[in-house]
N, C-alpha and C positions, 0 to 999 in steps of 0.2 A: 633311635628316634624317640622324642620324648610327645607324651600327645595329653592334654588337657582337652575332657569335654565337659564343658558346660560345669567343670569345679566353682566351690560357692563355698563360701566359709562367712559362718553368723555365727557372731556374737550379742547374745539377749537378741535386744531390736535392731540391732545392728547388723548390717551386710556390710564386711573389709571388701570380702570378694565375691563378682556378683555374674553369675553365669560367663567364665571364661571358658572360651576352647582357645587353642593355640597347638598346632603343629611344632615341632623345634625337630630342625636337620640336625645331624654332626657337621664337623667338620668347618663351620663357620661363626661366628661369634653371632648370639640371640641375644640385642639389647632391650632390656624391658627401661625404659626412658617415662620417667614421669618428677615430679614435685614430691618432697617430704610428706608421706601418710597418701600418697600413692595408692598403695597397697602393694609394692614391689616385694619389699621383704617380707610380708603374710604370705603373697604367691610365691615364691621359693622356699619358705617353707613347707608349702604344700607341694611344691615338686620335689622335695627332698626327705619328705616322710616324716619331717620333724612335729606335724598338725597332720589330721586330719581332715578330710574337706567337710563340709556339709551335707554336702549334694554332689554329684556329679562323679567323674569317672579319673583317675590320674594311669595315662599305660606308657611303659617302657617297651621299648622294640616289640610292639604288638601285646605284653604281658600286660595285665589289668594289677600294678601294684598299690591301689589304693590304700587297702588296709597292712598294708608292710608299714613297721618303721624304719626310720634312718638307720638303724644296724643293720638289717639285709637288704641292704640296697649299696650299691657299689657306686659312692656320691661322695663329692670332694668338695668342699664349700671355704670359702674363706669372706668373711665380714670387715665390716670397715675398723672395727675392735676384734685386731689378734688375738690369736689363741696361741701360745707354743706351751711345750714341755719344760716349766722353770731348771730341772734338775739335768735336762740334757744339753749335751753344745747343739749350734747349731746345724752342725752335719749329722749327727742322730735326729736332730729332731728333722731334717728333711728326707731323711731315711727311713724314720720309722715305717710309714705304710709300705714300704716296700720289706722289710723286714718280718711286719707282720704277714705277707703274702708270699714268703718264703723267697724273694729274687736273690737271683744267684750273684755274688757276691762282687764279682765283677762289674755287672752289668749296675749292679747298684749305687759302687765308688762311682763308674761313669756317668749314669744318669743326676747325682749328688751335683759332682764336679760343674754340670753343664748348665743346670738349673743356678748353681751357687756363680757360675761367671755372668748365665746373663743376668742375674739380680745384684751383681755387683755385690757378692757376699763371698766371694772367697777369701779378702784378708782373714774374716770375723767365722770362718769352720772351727774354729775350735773354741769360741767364745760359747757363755751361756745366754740366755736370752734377757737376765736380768743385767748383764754387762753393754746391751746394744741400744742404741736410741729408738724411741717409736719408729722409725720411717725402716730402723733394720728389722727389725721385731716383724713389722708387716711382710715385708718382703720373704723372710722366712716363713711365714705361714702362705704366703701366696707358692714358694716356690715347694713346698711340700706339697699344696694342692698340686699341681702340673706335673709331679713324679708319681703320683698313686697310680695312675690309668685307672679310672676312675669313669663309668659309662657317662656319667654327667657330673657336670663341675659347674660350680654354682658361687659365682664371686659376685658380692654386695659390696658396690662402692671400694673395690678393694686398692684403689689408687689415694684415695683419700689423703692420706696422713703421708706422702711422699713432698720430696719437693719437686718444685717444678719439673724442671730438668731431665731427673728419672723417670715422671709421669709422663714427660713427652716422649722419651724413649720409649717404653716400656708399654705404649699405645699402638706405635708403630712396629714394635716386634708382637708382641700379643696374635693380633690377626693369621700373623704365618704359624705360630703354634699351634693355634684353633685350625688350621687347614691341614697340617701334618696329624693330626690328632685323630681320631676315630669316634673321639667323644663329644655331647653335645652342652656345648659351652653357651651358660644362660649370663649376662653382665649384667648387672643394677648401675643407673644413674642417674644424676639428674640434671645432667651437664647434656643440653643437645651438641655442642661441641665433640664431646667426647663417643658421641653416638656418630657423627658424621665421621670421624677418622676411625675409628673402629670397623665401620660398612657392615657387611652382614645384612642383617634384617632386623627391626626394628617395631617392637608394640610401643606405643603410648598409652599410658593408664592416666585416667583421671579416677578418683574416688571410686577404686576397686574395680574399674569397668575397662576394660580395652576399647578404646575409642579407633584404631586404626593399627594395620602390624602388613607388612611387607617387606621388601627391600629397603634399604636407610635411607637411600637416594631418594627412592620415589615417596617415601613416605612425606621427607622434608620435600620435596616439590612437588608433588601435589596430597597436602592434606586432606581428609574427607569431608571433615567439618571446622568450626572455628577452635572447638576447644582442644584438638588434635596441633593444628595450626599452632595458637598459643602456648600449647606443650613443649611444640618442638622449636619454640624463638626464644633464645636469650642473646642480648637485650627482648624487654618482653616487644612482642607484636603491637604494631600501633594502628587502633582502632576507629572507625568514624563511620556515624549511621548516615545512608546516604538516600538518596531517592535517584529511579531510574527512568530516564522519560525520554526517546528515542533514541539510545543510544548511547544519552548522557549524562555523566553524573554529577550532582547538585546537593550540597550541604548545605543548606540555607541557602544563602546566597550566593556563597562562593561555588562555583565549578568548576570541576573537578577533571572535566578533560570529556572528550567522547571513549565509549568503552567500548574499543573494538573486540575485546573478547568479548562481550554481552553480545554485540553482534553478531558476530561470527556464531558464536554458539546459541542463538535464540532465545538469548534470554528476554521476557517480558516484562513492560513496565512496572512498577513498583517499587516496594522498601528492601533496602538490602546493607548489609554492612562491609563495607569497603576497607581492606586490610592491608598494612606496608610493612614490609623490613624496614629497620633500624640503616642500615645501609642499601636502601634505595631512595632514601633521600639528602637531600643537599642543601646547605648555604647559598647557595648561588645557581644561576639560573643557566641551563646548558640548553641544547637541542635535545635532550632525553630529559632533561628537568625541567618541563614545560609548562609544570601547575605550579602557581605560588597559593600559599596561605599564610596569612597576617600570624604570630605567635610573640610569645611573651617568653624571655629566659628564666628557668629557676636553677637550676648549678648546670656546671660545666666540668667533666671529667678528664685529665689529660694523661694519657697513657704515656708519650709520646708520639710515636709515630703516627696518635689516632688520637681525636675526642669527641666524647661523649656529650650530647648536650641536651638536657632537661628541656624540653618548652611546651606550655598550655595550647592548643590550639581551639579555635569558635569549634562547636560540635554541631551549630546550625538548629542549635533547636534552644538558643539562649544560654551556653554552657560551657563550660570547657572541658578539655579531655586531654589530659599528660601524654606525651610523646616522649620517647629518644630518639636520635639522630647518630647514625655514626660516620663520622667525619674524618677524613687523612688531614693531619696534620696535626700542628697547635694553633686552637683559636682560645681568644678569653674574653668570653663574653661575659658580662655582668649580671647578675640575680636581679631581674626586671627591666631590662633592657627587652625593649620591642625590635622584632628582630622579622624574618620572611624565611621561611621553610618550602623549598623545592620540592615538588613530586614528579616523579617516572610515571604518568599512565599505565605504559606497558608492564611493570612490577606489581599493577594492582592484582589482589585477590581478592572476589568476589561472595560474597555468603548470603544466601538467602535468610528467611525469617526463621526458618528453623536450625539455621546454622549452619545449615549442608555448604557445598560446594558447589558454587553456581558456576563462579571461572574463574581461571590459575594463568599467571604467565606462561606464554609459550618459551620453548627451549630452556624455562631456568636451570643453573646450575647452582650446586650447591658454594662451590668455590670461592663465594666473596661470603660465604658464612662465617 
């Protein structure tokens, strides 16, 4: 068990990281989920001894190893810019930690072997690492992390430089490694996606600060506050300042539906800001798409099976405010084309003046994410 109290790392007038605690189990994948300059990879370094903190406490399995460096400490890190051994193939180089720990020789072809099939690197055991393209190169330092046994293993973005393909593979075996493991596996991202099929448990950092860290699930339905919220939506979350007055809510002029979660859970008159998924709203007007609002096209993104579509919508206070939509299908809307944007009442999330979480849809799943 890895335990962060209240670590703090300053630089001049600068705070990266700013009184973090955080618990981390083994045995499950711990996504640290934020935006570039985060402060993801300051805090892993400070879990991995490579910094010291400022302030505060870093312990392993109850041992207080703050002032240890990354050489006494039994840590297995792999970044989004590999490291290997230029001069060794690549079955030394995923052998070596074990070599240095003296594993019996056996056990060590086998553990190579098993790491090298599911990283799809056993044609390339015998190559060196200057013979492999980046996406191999990575994977050889990933799969040399996962043979060390290693009490905590500490992968930054380490899917990055793969192609698709292998990165959806290699998501969905991940987790069962992290379970069979004994060790406490920290992941860096900044893909909520890749946070949602991972599971586990999940912080959100904004600008060195944990904004929110639970279960992955709960974290993405129910946020704590908005900047939590907006961490964890890509497409980003679409935003509109609302007023609340029995019940219901009013953007200027338009409204916005009655909020039966404000109801239900007591919420009180006044300003609040009213927040939707990218895919809970719609083109077109259903029995669950019950709110329109007038909007203006600026691009339209066509994946296939899905598009993305850009539109200004009134903000109610003389203004506009960018939206996306995600859409099944192909549509091709034109850059200024006035168009009408559907909303789900029941999808809305609710944020008080201070940002908190005032109300969340009931039952959401994460599964149309």
């Amino acid at each position: 068990m890895l335990e962060l109290v209240n670590v703090s790392k300053q630089v001049g007038a600068v705070a990266h990281i700013d009184a973090v605690s955080l618990t981390l189990e083994p045995g499950h994948v711990n996504v640290l989920l934020g935006p570039t300059l985060s402060g993801k990879t300051t805090l892993m370094r400070l879990m991995a001894g490579l910094d010291k903190p400022s302030g505060g406490q870093v312990r392993m399995n109850g041992q207080d190893v703050t002032g240890l460096g990354v050489r006494r400490r039994n840590v297995a890190m792999v970044y989004q810019q590999f490291i290997n051994y230029p001069a060794l193939s690549v079955y030394e180089n995923i052998a070596s930690p074990m070599r240095l720990a003296g594993t019996k020789r056996d056990e060590l072809d086998r553990k190579v072997r098993e790491a090298a099939e599911l990283l799809k690197l056993t044609p390339y055991l015998e190559r060196t690492p200057l013979n492999l393209s980046g996406g191999q190169q990575q994977r050889t330092a990933l799969a040399r992390a996962l043979v060390k046994g290693a009490e905590l293993v500490l992968l930054d973005e380490p899917l990055a430089n793969l192609d698709y393909k292998l990165r959806e593979e290699l998501r969905v075996e991940l987790p069962r490694l992290f379970a069979e493991s004994g060790a406490v596996f920290v992941y860096a991202t900044t893909e909520p996606h890749e946070a949602l099929l991972l599971g586990g448990q999940t912080a959100t950092l904004h600008e060195g600060r944990i904004t929110q860290f639970g279960p992955t699930i709960e974290v993405y339905n129910r946020p704590a506050d908005l900047l939590t919220a907006a961490t964890f939506a890509d497409p980003p979350l679409n935003t509109l300042p609302v007023a609340l007055h029995g019940g219901t809510l009013q953007a200027g002029e338009h409204a916005l539906g009655t909020s039966g979660l404000a109801q239900q859970q007591g919420r009180g008159d006044g300003e609040y800001t009213v927040a939707v998924r990218p895919h809970h709203l719609s083109l077109s007007a259903s029995a669950a798409h019950s709110v329109a609002l007038p909007a203006r096209v600026g691009t339209s993104e066509i994946t296939g099976s899905e598009t993305y579509v850009h539109v200004s919508v009134p903000d109610g206070q003389g203004g506009q405010r960018d939206w996306v939509l995600l859409t099944h299908g192909v549509h091709r809307l034109k850059p200024g084309d006035d168009t009408v944007v559907h909303l789900d009442p029941g999808s809305y999330y609710l944020f008080d003046r201070q940002g908190k979480l005032a109300a969340s849809p009931s039952g959401g799943s994460a599964s149309a994410a």
